[in-house]
VEXRO-308758 format. One record per residue (C-alpha): residue number from 1; residue in one letter; chain; x, y, z. Coordinates in Angstrom, 2 decimals. Layout:
<rs>
  seq  type  mol        x        y        z
  NUM     A    A        X        Y        Z
...
</rs>
This chain:
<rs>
  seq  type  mol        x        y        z
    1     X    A    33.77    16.13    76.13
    2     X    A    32.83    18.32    72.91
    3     X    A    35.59    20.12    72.01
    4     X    A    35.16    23.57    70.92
    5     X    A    35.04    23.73    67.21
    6     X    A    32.95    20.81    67.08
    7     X    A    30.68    22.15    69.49
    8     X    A    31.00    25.83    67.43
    9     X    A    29.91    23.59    64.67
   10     X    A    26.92    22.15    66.04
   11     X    A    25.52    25.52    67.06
   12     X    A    25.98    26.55    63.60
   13     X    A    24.66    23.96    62.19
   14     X    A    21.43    23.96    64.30
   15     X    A    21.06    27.63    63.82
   16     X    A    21.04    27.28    60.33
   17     X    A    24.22    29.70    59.93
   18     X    A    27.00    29.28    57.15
   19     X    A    30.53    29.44    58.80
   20     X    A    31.88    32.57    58.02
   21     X    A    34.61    32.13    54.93
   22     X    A    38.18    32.31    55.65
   23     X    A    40.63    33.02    53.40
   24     X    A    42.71    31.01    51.08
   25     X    A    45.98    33.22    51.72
   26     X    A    45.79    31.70    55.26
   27     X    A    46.43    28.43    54.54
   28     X    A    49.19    26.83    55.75
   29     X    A    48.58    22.69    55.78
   30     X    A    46.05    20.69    53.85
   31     X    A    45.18    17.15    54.09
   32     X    A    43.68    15.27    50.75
   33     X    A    41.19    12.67    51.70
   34     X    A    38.80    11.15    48.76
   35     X    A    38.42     7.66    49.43
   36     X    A    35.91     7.47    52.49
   37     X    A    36.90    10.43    53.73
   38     X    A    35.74    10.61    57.83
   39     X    A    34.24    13.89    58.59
   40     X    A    34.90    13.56    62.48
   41     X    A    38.59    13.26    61.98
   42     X    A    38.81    15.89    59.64
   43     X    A    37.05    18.26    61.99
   44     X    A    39.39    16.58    64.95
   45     X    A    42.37    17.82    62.74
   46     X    A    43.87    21.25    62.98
   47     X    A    44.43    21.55    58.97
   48     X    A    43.70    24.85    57.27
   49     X    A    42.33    23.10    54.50
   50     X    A    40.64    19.79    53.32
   51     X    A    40.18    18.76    49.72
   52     X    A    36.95    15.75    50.07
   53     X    A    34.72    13.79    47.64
   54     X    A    31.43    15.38    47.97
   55     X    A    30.49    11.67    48.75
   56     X    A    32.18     9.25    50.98
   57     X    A    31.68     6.80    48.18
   58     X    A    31.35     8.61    45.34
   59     X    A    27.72     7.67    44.82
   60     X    A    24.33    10.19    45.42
   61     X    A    23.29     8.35    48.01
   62     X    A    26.18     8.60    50.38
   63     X    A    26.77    12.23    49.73
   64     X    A    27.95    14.26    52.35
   65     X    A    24.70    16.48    53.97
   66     X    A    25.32    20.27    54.94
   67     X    A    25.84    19.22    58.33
   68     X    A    28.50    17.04    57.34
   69     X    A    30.02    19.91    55.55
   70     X    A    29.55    22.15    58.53
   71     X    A    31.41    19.95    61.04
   72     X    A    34.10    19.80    58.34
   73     X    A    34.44    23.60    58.18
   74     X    A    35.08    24.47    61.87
   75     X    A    38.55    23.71    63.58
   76     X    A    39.00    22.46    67.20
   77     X    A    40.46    25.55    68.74
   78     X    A    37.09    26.88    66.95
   79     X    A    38.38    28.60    63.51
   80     X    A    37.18    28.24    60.17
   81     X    A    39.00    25.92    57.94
   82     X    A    38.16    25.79    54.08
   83     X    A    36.51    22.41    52.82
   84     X    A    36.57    22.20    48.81
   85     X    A    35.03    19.19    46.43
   86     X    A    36.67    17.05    44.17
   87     X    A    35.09    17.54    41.16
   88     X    A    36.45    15.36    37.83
   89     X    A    35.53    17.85    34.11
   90     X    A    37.26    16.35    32.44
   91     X    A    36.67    12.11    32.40
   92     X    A    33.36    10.83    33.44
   93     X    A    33.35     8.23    35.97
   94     X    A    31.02     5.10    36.21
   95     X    A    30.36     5.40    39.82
   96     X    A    28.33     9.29    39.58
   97     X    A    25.23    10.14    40.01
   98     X    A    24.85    10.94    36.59
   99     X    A    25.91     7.64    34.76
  100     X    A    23.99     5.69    32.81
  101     X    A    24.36     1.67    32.40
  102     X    A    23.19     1.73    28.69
  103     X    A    26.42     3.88    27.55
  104     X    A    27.96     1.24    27.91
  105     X    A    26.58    -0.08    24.53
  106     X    A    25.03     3.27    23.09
  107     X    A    27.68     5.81    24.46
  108     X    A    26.32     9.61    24.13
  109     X    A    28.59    11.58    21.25
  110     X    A    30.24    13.59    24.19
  111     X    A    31.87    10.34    25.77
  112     X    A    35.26     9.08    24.61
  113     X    A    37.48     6.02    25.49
  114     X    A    38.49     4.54    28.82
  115     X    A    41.34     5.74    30.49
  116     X    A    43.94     2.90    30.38
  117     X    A    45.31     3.62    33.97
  118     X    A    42.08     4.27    35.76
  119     X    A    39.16     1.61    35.06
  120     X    A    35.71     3.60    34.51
  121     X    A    36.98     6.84    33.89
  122     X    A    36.31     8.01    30.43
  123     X    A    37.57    11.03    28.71
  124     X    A    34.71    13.80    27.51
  125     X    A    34.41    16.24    25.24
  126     X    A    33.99    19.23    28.05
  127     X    A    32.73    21.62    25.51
  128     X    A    29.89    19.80    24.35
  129     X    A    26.49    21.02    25.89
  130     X    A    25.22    17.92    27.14
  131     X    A    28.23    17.48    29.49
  132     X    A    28.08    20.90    30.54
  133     X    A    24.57    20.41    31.59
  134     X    A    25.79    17.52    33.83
  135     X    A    27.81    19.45    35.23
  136     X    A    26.54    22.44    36.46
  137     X    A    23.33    24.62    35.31
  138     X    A    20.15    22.82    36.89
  139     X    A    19.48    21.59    40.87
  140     X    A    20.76    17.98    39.55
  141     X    A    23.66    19.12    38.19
  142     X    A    27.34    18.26    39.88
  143     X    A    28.25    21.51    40.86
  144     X    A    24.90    22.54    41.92
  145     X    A    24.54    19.42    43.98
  146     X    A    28.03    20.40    45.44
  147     X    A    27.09    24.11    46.19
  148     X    A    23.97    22.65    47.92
  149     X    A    25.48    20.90    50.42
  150     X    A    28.07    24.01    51.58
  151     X    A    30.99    23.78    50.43
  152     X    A    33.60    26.18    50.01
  153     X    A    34.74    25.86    46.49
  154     X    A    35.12    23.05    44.34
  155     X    A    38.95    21.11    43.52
  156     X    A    38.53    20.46    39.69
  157     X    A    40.72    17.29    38.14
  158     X    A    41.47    16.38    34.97
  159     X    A    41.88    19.25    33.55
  160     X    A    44.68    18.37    31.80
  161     X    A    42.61    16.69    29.43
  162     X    A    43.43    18.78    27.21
  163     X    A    46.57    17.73    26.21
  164     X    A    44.46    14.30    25.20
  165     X    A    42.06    16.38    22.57
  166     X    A    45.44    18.96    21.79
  167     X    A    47.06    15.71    20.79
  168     X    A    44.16    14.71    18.78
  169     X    A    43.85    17.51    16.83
  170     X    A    41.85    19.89    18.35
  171     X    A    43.54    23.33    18.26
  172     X    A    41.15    25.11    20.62
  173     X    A    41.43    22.04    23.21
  174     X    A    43.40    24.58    25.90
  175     X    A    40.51    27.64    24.96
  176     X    A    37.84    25.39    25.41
  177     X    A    39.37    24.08    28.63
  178     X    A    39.97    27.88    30.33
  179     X    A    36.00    28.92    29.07
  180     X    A    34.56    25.43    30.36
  181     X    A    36.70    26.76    33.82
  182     X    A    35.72    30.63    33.78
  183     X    A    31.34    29.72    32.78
  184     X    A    31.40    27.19    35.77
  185     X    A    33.17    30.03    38.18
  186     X    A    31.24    32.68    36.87
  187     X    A    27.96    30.28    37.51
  188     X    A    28.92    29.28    40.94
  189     X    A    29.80    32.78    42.13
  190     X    A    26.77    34.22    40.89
  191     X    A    24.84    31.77    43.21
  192     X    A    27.90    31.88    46.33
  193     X    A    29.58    35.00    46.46
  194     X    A    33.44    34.06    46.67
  195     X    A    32.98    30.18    45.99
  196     X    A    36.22    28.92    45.78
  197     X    A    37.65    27.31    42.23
  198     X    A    41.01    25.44    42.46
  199     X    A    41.80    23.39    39.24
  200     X    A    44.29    20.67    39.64
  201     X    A    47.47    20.23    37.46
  202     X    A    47.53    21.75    33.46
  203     X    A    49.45    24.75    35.31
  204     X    A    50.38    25.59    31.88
  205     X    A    46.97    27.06    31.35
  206     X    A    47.91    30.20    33.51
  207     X    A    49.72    31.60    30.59
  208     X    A    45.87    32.89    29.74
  209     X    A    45.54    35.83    32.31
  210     X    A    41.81    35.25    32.30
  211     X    A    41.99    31.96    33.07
  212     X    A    44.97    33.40    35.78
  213     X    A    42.19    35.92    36.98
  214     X    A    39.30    33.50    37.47
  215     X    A    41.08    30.94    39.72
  216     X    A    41.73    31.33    43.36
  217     X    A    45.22    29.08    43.49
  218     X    A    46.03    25.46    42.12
  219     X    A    46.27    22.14    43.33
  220     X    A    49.88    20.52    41.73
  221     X    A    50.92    16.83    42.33
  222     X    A    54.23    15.28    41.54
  223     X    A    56.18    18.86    40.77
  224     X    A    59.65    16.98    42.03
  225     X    A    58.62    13.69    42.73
  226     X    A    56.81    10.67    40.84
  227     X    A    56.81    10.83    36.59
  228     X    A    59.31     8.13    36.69
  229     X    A    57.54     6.47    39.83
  230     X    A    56.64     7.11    43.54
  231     X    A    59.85     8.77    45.01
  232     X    A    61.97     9.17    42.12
  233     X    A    63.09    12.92    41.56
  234     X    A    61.82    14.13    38.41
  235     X    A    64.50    14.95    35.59
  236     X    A    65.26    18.84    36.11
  237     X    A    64.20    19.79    32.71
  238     X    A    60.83    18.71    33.91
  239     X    A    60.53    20.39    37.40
  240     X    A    61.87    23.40    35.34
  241     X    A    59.18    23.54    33.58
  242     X    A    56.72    22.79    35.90
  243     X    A    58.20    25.09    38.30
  244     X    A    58.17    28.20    35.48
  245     X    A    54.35    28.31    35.29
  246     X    A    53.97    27.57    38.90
  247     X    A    55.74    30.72    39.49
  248     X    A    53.58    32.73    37.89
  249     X    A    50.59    31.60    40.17
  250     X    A    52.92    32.24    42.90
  251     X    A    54.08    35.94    41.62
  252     X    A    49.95    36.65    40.84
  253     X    A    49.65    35.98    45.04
  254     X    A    47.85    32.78    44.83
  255     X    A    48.31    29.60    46.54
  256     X    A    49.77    26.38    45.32
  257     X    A    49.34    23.34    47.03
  258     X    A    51.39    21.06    46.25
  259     X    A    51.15    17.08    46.16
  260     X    A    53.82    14.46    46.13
  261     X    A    53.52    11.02    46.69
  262     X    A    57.13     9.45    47.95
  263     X    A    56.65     6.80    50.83
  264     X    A    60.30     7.01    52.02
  265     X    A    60.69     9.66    55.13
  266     X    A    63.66    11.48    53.82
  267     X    A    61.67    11.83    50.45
  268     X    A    58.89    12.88    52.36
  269     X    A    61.28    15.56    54.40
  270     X    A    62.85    16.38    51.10
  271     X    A    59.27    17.48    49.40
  272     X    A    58.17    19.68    51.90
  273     X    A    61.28    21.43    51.98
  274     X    A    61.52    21.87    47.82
  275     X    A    58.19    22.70    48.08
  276     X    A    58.44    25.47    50.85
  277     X    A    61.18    26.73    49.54
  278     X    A    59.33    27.47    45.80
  279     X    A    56.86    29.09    48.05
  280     X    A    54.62    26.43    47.86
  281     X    A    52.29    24.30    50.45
  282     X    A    53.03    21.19    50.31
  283     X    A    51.83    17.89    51.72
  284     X    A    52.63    14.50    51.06
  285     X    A    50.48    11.27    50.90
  286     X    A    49.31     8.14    49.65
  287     X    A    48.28     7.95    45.72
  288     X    A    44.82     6.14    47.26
  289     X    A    43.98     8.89    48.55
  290     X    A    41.85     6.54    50.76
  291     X    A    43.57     8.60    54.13
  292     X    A    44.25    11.14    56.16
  293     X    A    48.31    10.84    55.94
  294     X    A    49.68    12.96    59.07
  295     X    A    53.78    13.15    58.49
  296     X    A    55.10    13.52    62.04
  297     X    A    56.71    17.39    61.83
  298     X    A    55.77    18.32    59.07
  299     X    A    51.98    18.39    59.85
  300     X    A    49.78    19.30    62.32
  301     X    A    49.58    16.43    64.90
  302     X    A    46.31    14.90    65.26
  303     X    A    45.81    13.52    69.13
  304     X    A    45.58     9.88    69.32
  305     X    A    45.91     9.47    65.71
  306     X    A    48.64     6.99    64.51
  307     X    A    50.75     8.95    62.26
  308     X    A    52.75     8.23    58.94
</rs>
């Protein structure tokens, strides 16, 4: 039997009608799913809000259709939750739509080197043109292909590439980082009214109150958990920091939503709690992301589903 947010969904979906968007400032539990994510059990779920590939691959041709989307967006008890893209500025990844095999031997002057720790992901130069143009501007274009198919916003990673060009040299790295941000949410919004951009990490960029103004929260992993590895509190001096830029999100009234990655229960337990406490939303998971983690009390229960 259809239950009725699914069925809310398919009547939407055949009428042609956009779910209506809900609000951010509602949200209340997230799941984080990139890895083959499964529409159906996201839209079995009662999350507020899920964070997908736009592609249960990765690649074009498994990209998620505006139905998909749709089903995504509506709830069981037949309420709208928010469905945002991952979208990676700031490394270019071999899998994409938009690679081509002969960089590999004639690299364009935009692409930089590997990342050691995640095979075919490359740094980029985000303010070059030519990357810019990949990502959004033109019906081909990443974000374009991403507003296409419905969603609400976009989840953007690897922002903190900055630090790698900063590091290098380049003194307007962090600038060039909050305009590549602000012309892509500008862009979007003048095609979707209220399209939703949540970067991920580099909370340190916040100190720019533009770059404060343009975003609609931020997506934080490993604020007390995981520099030193999966379940290991961070030294304080680190969450300190962390936690004095997260509070001004957090005083602005925007959202954080928060990520940690510890396997062991009481860990688990013990990250919620931190992060509810800082005022945060927090959810914990599996570093794969290749899953829909439910933690039994601390999440919304999913019927039938094994949980953590």
């Amino acid at each position: 039997m259809l239950r009725s947010g699914f069925l809310a969904g398919v009547l939407a979906m055949l009428s042609g009608l956009m779910p209506a968007q809900a609000d951010l400032s509602g949200v209340r539990h997230f799941t984080y799913w990139l890895a083959n994510p499964n529409p159906a059990l996201i839209a079995a779920s009662d999350f507020d809000m899920a964070v997908v590939d736009y592609s249960r691959d990765g690649s074009a041709e498994h990209a998620f259709t505006p139905a998909d989307v749709a089903m995504m967006q509506w709830k069981p008890d037949g309420g709208r939750r928010i469905v945002l893209s991952y979208m990676s500025v700031g490394e270019a990844e071999d899998y994409r739509f938009y690679w081509q095999p002969s960089w590999a031997e004639h690299p364009p002057k935009w692409l930089e080197a590997v990342n050691p720790d995640w095979a075919g992901n490359f740094k980029v130069r985000y303010w070059d043109p030519d990357w810019k143009r990949i990502i959004f501007g033109g019906p081909d274009a990443y974000l374009d292909r991403i507003i296409a198919a419905g969603f609400d916003g976009v989840y953007l990673d690897i922002i903190d590439a900055y630090w790698y060009f900063q590091e290098k040299g380049r003194k307007t790295a962090a600038k060039d980082m909050t305009d590549f941000v602000m012309e892509m949410a500008a862009y979007a919004r003048a095609k979707v009214p209220g399209f939703r951009i949540v970067p991920q990490n580099a909370e340190d960029l916040v100190v720019d109150t533009a770059y404060l103004a343009t975003i609609d929260a931020l997506g934080k992993e490993d604020a007390f958990f995981g520099w030193e590895g999966d379940g290991v509190p961070n030294p304080p001096d680190s969450t300190a920091w962390v936690m004095q830029h997260l509070n001004i999100i957090t005083a602005a009234e925007k959202p954080v939503f928060l990520i940690e990655y510890p396997s062991d229960p009481a860990r688990v337990r013990e990250a919620y709690a931190n992060g509810r406490e800082a005022g945060l939303i927090p959810y914990a998971t599996v570093r794969a992301l290749d899953r829909m983690v439910v933690n039994p009390g601390l999440d919304p229960a999913i019927p039938g589903l094994l949980q953590r």
